[in-house]
N, C-alpha and C positions, 0 to 999 in steps of 0.2 A: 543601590541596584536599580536598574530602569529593564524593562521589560517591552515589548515592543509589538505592535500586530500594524504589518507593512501589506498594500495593497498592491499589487502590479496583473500589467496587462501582460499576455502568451504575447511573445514578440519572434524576430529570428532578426540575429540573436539572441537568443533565449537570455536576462537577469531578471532575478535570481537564476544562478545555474545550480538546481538542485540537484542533481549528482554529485556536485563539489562540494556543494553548501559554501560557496559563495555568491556574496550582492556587491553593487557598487553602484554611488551615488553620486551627485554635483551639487554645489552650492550651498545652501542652507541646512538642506538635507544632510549631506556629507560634513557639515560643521557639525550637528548634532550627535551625527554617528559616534564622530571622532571623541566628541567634548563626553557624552554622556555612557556609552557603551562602557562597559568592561565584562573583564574574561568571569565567563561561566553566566549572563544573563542572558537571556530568549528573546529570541526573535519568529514571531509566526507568520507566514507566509498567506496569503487568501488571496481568489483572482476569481474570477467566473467560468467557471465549467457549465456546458447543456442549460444556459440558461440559469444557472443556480449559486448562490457561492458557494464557492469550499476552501477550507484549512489545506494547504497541500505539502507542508515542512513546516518543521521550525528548526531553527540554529541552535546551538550552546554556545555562544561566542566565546573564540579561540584569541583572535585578535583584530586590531581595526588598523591598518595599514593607505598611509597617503599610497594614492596609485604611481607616483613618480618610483617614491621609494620601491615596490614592488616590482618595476620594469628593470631596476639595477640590481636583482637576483635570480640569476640565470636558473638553479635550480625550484622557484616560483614561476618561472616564465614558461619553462620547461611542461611544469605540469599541470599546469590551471589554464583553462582557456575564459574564464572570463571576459565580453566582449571592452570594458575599461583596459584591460591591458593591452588590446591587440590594439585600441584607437589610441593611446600613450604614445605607443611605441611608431608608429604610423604617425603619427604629430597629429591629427584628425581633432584633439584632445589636449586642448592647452591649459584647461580649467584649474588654478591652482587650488581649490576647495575640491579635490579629486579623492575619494575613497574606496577603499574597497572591505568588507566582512568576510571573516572568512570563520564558519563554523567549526568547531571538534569535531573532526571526523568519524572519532566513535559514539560521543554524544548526541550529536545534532543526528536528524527524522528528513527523511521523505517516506510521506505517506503511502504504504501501500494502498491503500483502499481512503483519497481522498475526504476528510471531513466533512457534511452539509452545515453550511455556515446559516442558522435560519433563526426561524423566532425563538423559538425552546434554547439551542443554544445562548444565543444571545440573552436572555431572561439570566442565565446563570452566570452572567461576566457584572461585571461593573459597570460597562460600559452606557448603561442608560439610557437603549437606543428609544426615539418614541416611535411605536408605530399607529400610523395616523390611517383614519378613516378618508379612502379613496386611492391608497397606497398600497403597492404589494409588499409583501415582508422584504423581497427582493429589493424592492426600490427603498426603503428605510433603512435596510440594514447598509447597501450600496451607499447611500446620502451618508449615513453614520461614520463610517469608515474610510471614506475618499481620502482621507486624511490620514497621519500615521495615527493610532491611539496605541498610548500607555496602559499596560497591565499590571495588575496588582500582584502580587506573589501569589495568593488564592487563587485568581482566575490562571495562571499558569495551572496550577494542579489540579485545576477543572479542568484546564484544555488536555494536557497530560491524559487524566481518565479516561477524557471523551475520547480521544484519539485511539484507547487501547481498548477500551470497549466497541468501538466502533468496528476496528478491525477482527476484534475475536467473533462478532457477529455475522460479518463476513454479509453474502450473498442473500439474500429475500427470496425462494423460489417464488413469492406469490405477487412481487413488484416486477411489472412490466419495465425492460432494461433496452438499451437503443442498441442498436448494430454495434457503435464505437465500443459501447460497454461491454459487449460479448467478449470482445478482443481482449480485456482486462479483468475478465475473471479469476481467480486464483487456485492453486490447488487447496488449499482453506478454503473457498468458497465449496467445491465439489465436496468437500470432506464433509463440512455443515450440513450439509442439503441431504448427504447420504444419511449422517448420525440419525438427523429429522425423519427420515424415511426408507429405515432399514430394512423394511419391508419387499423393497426393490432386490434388496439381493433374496432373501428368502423369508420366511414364516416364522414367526415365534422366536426371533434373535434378539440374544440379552448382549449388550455392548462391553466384553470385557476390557477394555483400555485401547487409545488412540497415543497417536505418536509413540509407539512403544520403542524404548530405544535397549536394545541387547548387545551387548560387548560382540563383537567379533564377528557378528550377523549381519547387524542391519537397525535402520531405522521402521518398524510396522506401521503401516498408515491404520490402519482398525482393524480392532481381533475382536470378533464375535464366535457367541458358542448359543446353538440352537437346546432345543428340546431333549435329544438326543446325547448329546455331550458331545458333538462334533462340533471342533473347533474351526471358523473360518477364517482364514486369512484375506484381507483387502487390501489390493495395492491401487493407487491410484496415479492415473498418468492423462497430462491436458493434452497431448499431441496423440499419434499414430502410434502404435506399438510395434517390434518385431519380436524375434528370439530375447533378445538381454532380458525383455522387461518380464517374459516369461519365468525365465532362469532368474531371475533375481528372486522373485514369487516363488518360486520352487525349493529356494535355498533356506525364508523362512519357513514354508509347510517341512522341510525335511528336519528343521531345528525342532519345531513342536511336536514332531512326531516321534522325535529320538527322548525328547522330554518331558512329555505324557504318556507315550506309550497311549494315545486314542488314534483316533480316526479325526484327520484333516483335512480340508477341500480350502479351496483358494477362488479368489475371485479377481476381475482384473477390471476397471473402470476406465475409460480412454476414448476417445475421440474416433476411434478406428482402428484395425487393423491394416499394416503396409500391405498392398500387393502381393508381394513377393512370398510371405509368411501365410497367409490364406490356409491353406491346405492344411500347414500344421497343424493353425487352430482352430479346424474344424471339427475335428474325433475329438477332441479332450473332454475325460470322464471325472475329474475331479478338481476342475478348472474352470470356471464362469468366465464368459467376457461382455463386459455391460457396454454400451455404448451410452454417450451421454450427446444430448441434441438441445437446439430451441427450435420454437415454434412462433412463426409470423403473428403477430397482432397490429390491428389498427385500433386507434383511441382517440377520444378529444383531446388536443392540449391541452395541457397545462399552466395556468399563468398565476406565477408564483408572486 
């Protein structure tokens, strides 16, 4: 089993094409793939985002296919846009050490919430990086790496962890984040940041259960019950809201209310309300609508 942490540059055309979870290589590289690969070993992905590195997928490899071969199945041609096949096919690409990876589609990861590739991780791989005095971690770990390195079956299950720790931790309300990263927030990051400070929707709220998932309802993003035994409902939404997201809100307050027999209020967390809807949700008596924002900061950079 060989194991793989591959480096590449953001290019266009984009390889890796992480949507696909396919790569593809020439020469030496593409002999390796071939020779050494097989089905069900990892391949992890790392490139430079904002200055930093980060983890951004890894493969399950499916299978490792010469690019020739792949251009003579229409139905591979059909659905993979890979830029190795569209240069094949275009003759642009006569390199007979031609490959291409293509990962398990339910196995293989793009990360939602990119990895920081940095010293702490790197301490827990194998990999041996040194970091030297007069060097940023950046430029050690970049030097270390340039290259393909091999993983050990451990450090797979380290990266595995880190990846899914990373992501359940989601969003930092107290890390300063760039304009780009606004854009990439998640609704698990909003969830986080509320559980952390429930206080925002109201006073003395004990967290009964997030992701609540009820047969024939709905999925609940957080149910909370105050002092009182009034139970809150919280829907949460990253865009503008109208009617739907109301009524969908309404649908779980009316389940809880047919099934405690208490008293229920709802809350609704979103970026805004549409225009158009305004009015509606101005009088509502047992309805919150929180709006969620940032706020400009300037700072020194950072030189990692």
């Amino acid at each position: 089993m060989v194991n793989l942490l591959i480096p590449y540059i953001q290019e266009i055309p984009a390889d890796p094409v992480l949507d696909e979870f396919t790569y593809g290589d020439l020469g030496a590289r593409a002999r390796k793939l071939k020779k050494d690969l097989r089905e069900g070993d990892y391949v992890f992905f790392h490139t430079t985002l904002r200055g930093g590195r980060y983890i951004t997928a890894y493969y399950v490899i499916d299978e490792v296919l010469d690019t020739v071969k792949v251009v003579e199945n229409k139905a591979i041609t059909r659905k993979y846009r890979n830029p190795h096949i569209g240069a094949r096919i275009s003759g642009e690409q006569t390199n007979r050490d031609d490959v291409i990876i293509f990962g398990d589609t339910v196995l293989s990861y793009k990360l939602k919430r990119p990895l920081p590739f940095d010293k702490n991780l790197a301490n827990k791989l194998s990999l041996n990086i040194p970091f030297k005095n007069g060097k940023t971690e950046n430029q050690c770990i970049g030097s270390a790496t340039r290259a393909w390195r091999e993983l050990t079956a451990d450090d797979v299950q380290v990266l595995l962890l880190e990846i899914e720790e990373n992501e359940k931790a989601g969003y930092n309300p107290d890390t300063i984040i760039s304009s780009d990263e606004v854009m990439e927030i998640l609704e698990a990051d909003l969830e986080n940041f509320i559980v952390r400070n429930s206080n925002l929707i109201g006073h003395d709220l004990t967290l009964v259960d997030r992701q609540m998932d009820i047969p024939g309802v709905g999925r609940i993003d957080l149910l909370y019950e105050d002092k009182n035994d009034t139970l809150i409902v919280v829907e949460l939404k990253l865009n503008e809201i109208g009617t739907r997201a109301l009524n969908q809100l309404r649908s779980y307050m009316s389940y809880f209310k047919t099934s405690t027999k208490g008293k229920v209020e709802g809350a609704i967390i979103c970026k805004d309300i549409m225009p158009a809807f305004a009015e509606r949700f101005k009088n509502l008596s047992d309805v919150k609508i929180l709006c969620y924002g940032w706020r400009l900061s300037i700072f020194p950079r950072k030189w990692h």
